[in-house]
N, CA, C and O atoms as a GROMACS GRO file, in nm:
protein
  392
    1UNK      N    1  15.116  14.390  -1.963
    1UNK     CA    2  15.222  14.410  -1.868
    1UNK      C    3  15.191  14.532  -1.783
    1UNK      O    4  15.123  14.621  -1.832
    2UNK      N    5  15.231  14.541  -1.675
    2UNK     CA    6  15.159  14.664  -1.539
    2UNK      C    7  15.276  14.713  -1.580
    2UNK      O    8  15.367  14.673  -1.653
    3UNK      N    9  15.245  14.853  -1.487
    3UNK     CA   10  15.326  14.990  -1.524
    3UNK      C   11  15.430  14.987  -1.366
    3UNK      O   12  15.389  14.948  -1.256
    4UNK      N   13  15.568  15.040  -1.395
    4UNK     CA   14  15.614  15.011  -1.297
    4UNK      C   15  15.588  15.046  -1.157
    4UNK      O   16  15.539  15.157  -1.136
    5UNK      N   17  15.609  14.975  -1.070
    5UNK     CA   18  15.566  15.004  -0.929
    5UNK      C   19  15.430  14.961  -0.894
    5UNK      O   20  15.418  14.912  -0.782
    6UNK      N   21  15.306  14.972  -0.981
    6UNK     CA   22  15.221  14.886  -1.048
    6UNK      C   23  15.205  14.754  -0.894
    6UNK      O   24  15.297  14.677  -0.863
    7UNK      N   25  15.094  14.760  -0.836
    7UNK     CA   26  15.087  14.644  -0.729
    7UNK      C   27  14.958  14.558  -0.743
    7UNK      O   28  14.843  14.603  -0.741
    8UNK      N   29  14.978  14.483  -0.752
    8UNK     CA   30  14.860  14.378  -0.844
    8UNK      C   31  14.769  14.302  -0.723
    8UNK      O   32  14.830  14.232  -0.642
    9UNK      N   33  14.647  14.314  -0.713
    9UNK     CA   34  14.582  14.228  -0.597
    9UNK      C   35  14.577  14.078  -0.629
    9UNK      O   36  14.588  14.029  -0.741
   10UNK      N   37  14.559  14.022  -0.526
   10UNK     CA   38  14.583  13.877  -0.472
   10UNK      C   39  14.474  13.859  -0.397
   10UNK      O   40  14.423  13.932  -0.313
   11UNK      N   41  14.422  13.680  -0.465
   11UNK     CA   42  14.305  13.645  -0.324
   11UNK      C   43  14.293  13.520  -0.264
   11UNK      O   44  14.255  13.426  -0.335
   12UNK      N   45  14.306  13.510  -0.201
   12UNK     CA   46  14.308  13.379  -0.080
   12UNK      C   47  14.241  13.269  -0.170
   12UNK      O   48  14.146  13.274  -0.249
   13UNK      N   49  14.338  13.154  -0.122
   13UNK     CA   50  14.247  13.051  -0.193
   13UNK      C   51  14.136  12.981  -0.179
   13UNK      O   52  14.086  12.894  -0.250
   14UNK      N   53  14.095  13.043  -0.047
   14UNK     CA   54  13.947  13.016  -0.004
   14UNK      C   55  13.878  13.119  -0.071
   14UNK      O   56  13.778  13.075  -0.127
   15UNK      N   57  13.895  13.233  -0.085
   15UNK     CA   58  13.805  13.310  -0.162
   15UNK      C   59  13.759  13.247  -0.297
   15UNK      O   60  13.642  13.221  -0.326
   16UNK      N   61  13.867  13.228  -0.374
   16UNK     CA   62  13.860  13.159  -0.506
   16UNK      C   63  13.802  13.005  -0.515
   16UNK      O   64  13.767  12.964  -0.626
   17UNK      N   65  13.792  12.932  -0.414
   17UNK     CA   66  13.742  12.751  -0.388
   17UNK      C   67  13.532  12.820  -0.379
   17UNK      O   68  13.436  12.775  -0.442
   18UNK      N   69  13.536  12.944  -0.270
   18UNK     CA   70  13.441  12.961  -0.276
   18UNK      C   71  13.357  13.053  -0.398
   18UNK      O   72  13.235  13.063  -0.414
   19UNK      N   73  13.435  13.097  -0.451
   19UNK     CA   74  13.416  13.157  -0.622
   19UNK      C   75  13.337  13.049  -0.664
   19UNK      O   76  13.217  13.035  -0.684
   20UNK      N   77  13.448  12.966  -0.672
   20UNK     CA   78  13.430  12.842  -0.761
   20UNK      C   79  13.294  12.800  -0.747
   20UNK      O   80  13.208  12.788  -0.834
   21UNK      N   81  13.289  12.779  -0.620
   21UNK     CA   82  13.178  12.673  -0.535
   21UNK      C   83  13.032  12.767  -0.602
   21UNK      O   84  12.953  12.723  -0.686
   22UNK      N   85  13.030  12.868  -0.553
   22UNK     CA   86  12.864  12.985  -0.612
   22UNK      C   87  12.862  12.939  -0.749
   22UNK      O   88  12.753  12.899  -0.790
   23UNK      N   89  12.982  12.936  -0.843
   23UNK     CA   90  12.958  12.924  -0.985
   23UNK      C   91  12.866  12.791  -0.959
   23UNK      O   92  12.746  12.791  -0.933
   24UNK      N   93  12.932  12.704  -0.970
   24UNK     CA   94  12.893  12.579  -0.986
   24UNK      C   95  12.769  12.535  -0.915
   24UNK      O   96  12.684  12.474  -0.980
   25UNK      N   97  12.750  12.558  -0.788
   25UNK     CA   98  12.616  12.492  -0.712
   25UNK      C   99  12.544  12.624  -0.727
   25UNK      O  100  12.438  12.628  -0.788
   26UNK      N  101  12.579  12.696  -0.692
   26UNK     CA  102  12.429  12.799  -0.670
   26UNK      C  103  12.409  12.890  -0.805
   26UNK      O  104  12.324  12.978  -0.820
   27UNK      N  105  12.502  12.848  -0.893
   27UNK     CA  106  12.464  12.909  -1.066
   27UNK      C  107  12.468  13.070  -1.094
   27UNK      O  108  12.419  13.133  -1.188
   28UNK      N  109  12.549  13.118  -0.974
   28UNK     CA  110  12.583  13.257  -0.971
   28UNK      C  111  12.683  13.262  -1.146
   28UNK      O  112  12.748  13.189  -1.221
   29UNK      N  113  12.632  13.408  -1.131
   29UNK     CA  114  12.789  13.454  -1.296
   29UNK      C  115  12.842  13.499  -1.273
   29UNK      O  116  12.836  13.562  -1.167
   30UNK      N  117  12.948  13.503  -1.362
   30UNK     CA  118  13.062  13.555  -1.312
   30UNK      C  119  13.048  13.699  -1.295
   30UNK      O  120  13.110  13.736  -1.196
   31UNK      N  121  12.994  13.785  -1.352
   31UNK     CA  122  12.933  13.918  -1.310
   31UNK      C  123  12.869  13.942  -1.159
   31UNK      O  124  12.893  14.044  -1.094
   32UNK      N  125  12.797  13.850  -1.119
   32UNK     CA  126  12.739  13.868  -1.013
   32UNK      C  127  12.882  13.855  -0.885
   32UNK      O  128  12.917  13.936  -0.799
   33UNK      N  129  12.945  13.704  -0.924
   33UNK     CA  130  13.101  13.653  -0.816
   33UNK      C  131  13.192  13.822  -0.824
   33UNK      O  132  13.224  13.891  -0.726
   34UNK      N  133  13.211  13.847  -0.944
   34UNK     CA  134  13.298  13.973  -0.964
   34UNK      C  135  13.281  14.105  -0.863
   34UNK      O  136  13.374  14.176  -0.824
   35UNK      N  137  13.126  14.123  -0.827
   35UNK     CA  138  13.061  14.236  -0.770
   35UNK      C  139  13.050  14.196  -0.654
   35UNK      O  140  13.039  14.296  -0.581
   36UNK      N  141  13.046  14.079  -0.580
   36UNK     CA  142  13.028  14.017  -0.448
   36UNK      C  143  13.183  14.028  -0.372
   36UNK      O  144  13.217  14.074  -0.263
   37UNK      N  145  13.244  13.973  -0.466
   37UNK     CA  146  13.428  13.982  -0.399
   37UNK      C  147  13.478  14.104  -0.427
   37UNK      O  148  13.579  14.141  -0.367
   38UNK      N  149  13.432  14.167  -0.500
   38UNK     CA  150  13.495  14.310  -0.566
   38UNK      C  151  13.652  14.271  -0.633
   38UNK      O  152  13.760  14.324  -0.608
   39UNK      N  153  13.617  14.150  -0.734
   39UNK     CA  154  13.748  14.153  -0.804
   39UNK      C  155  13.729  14.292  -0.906
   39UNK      O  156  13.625  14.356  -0.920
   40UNK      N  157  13.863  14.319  -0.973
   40UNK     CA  158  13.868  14.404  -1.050
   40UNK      C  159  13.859  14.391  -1.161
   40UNK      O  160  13.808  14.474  -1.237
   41UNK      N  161  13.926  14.243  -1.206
   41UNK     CA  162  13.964  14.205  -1.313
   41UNK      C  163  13.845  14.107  -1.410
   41UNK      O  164  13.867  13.986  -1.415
   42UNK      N  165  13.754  14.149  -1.466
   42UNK     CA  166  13.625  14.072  -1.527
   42UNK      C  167  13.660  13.968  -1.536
   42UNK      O  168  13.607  13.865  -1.496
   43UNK      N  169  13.799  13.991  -1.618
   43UNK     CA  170  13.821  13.793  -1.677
   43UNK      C  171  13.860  13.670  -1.558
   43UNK      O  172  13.851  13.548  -1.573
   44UNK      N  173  13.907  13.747  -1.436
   44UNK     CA  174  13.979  13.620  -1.337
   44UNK      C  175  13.918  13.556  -1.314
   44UNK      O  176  13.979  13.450  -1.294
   45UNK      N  177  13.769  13.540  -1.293
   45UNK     CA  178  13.698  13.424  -1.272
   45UNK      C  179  13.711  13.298  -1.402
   45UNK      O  180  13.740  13.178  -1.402
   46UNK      N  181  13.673  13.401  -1.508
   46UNK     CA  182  13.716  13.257  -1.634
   46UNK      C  183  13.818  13.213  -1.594
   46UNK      O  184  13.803  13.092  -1.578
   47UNK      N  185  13.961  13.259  -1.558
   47UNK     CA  186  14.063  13.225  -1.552
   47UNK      C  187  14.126  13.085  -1.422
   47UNK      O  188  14.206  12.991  -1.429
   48UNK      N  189  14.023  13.152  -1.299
   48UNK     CA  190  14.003  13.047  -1.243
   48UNK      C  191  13.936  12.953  -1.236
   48UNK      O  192  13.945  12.878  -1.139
   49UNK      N  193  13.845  12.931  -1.343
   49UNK     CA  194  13.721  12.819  -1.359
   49UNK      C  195  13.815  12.761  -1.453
   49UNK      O  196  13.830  12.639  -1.446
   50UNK      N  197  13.876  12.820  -1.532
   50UNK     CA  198  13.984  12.687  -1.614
   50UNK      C  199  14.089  12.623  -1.599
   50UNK      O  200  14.136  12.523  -1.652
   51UNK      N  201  14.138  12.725  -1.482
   51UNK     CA  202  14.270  12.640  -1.414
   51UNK      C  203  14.164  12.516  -1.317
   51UNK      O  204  14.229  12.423  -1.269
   52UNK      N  205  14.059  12.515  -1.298
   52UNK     CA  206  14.004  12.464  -1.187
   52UNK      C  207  13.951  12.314  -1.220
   52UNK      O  208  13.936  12.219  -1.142
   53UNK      N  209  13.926  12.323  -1.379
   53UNK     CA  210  13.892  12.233  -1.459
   53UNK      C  211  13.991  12.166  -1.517
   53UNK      O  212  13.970  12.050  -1.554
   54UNK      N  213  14.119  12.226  -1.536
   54UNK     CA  214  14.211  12.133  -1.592
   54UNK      C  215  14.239  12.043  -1.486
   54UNK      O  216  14.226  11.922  -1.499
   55UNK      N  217  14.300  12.130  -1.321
   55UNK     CA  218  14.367  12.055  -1.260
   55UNK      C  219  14.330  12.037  -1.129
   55UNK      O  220  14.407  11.992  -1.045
   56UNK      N  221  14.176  12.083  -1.097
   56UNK     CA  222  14.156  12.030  -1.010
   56UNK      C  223  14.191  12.193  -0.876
   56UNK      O  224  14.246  12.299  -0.907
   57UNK      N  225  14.163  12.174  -0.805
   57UNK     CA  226  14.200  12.204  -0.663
   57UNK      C  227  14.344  12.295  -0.665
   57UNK      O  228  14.349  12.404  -0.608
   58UNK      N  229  14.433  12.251  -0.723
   58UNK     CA  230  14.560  12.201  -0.730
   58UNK      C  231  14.576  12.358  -0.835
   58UNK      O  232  14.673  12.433  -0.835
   59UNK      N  233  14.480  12.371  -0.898
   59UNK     CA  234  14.487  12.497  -0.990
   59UNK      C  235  14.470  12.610  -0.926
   59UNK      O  236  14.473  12.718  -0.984
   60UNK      N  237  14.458  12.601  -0.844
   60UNK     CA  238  14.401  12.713  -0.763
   60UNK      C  239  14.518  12.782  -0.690
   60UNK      O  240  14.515  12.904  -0.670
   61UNK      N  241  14.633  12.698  -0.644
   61UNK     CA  242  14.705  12.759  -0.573
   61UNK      C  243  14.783  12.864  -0.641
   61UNK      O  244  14.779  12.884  -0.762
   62UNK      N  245  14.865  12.941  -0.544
   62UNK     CA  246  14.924  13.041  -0.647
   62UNK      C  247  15.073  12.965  -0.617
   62UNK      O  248  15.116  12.957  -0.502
   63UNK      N  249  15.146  12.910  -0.731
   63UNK     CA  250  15.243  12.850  -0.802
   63UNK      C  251  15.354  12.932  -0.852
   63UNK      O  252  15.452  12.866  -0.886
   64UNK      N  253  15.364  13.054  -0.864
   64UNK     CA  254  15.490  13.121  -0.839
   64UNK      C  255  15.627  13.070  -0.794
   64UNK      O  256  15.612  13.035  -0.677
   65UNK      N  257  15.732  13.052  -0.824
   65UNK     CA  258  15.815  13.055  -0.774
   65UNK      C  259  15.844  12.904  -0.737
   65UNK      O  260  15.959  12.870  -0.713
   66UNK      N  261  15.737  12.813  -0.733
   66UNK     CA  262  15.727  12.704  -0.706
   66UNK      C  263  15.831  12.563  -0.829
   66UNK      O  264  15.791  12.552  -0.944
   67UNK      N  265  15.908  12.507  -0.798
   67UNK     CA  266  15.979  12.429  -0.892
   67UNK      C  267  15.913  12.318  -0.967
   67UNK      O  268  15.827  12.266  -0.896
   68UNK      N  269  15.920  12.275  -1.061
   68UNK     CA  270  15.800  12.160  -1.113
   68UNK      C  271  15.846  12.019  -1.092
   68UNK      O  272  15.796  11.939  -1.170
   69UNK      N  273  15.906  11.985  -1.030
   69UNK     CA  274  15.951  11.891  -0.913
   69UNK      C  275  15.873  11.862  -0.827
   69UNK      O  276  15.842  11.743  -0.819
   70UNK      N  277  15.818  11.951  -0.741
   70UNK     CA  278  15.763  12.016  -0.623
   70UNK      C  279  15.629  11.999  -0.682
   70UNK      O  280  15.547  11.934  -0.617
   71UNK      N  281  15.595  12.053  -0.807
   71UNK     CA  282  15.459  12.024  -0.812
   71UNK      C  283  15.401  11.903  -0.864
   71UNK      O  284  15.281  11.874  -0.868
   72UNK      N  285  15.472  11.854  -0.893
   72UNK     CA  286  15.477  11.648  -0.986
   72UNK      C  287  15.441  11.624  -0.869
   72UNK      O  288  15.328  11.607  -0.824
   73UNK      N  289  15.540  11.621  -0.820
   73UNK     CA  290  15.523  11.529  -0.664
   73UNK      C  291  15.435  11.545  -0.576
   73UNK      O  292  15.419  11.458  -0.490
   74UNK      N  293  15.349  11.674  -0.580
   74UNK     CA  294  15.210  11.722  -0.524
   74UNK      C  295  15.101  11.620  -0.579
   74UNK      O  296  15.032  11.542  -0.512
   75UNK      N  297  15.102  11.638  -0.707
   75UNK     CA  298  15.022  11.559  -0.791
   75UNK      C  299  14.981  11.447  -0.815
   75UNK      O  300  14.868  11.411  -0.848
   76UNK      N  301  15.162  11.334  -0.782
   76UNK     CA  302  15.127  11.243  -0.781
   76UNK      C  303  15.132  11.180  -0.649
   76UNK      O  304  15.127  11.057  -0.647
   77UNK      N  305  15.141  11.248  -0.532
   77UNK     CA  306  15.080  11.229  -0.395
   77UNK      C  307  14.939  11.204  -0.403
   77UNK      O  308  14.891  11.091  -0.392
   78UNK      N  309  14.858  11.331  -0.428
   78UNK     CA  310  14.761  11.326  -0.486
   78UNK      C  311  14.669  11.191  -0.537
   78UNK      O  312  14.594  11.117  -0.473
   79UNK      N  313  14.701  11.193  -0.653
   79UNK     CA  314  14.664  11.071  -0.713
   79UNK      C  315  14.657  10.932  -0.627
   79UNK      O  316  14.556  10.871  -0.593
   80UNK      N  317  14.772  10.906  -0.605
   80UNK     CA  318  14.830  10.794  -0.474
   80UNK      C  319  14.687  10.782  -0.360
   80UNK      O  320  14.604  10.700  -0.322
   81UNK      N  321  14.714  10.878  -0.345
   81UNK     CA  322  14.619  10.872  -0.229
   81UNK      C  323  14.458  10.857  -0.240
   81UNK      O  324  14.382  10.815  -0.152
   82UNK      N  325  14.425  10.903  -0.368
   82UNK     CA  326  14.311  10.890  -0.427
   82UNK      C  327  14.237  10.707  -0.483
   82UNK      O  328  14.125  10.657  -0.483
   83UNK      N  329  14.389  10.657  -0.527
   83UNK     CA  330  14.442  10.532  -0.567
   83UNK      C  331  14.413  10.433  -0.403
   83UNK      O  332  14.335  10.338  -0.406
   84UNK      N  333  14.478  10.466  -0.287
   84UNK     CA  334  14.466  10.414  -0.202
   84UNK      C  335  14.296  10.419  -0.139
   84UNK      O  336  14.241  10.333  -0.070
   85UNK      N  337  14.247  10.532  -0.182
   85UNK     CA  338  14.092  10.474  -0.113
   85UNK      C  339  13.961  10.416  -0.131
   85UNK      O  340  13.860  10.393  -0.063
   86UNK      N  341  14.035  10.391  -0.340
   86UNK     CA  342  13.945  10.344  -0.409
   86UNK      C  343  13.976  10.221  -0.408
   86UNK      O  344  13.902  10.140  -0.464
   87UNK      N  345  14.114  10.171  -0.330
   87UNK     CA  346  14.113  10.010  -0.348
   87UNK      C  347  14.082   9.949  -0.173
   87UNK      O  348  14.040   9.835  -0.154
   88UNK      N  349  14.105  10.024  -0.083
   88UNK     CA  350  14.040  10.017   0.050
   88UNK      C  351  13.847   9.972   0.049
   88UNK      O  352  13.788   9.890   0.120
   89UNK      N  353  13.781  10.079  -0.080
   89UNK     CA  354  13.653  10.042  -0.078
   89UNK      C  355  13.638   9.922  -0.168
   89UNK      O  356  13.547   9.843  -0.143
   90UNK      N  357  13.735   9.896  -0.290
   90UNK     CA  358  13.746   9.817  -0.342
   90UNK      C  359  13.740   9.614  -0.247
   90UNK      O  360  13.684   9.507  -0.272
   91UNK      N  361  13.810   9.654  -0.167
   91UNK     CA  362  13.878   9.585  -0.020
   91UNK      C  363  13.721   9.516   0.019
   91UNK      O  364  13.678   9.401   0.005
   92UNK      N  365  13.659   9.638   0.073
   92UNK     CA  366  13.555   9.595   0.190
   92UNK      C  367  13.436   9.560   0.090
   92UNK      O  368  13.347   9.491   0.140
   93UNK      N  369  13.424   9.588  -0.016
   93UNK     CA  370  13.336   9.522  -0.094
   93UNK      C  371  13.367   9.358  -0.101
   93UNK      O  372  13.295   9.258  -0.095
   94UNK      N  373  13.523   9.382  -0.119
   94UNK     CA  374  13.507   9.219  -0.186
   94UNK      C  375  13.553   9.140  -0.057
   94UNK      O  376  13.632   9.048  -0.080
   95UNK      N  377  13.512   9.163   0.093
   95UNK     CA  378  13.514   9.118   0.200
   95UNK      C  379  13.400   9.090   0.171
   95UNK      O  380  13.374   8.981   0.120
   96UNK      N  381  13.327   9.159   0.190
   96UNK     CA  382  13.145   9.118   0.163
   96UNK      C  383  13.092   9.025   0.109
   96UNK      O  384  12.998   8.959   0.155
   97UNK      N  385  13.139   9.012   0.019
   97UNK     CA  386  13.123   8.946  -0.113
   97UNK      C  387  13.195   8.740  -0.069
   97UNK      O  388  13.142   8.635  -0.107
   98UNK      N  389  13.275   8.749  -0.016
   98UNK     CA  390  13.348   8.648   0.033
   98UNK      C  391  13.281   8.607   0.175
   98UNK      O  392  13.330   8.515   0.242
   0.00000   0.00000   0.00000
């Protein structure tokens, strides 16, 4: 728990997509991401590589304040839409095919 008055840094969620991105394709560590962004905090990178892995994209945002209504319905937009372009290719295959 921070000490009062205590002001905690925050980082764009492009900073963190591109965190992500060095881990994964270019095999940077998290030591190296930590010293490049000048986070402070050693562990936030684990922290965002596991929100990133549970849920995707979607983990990344900062969710504060946010109702879980609001975020279902993100999710299963999401999905939906993911649903709609696998049966579109689904579609033009089996045009082909016919």
């Amino acid at each position: 728990m921070g000490v009062k008055g205590q002001t905690y840094k925050s980082y764009s969620e492009e900073t963190k997509r591109e965190a992500i991105r060095l881990h994964i394709e270019e095999k940077w560590t998290y030591r190296q991401i930590t010293e490049h962004f000048g986070i402070q905090d050693k562990d936030r990178m684990k922290k965002w590589m596991r929100k990133y892995r549970q849920q995707g994209e979607f983990g990344l945002l900062d969710q504060r304040g946010r109702r879980k209504e609001y975020i279902d319905k993100s999710r299963e937009y999401q999905q939906l839409k993911r649903e709609n372009q696998m049966l579109k290719k689904c579609l033009e295959i089996w045009k082909q095919e016919v």
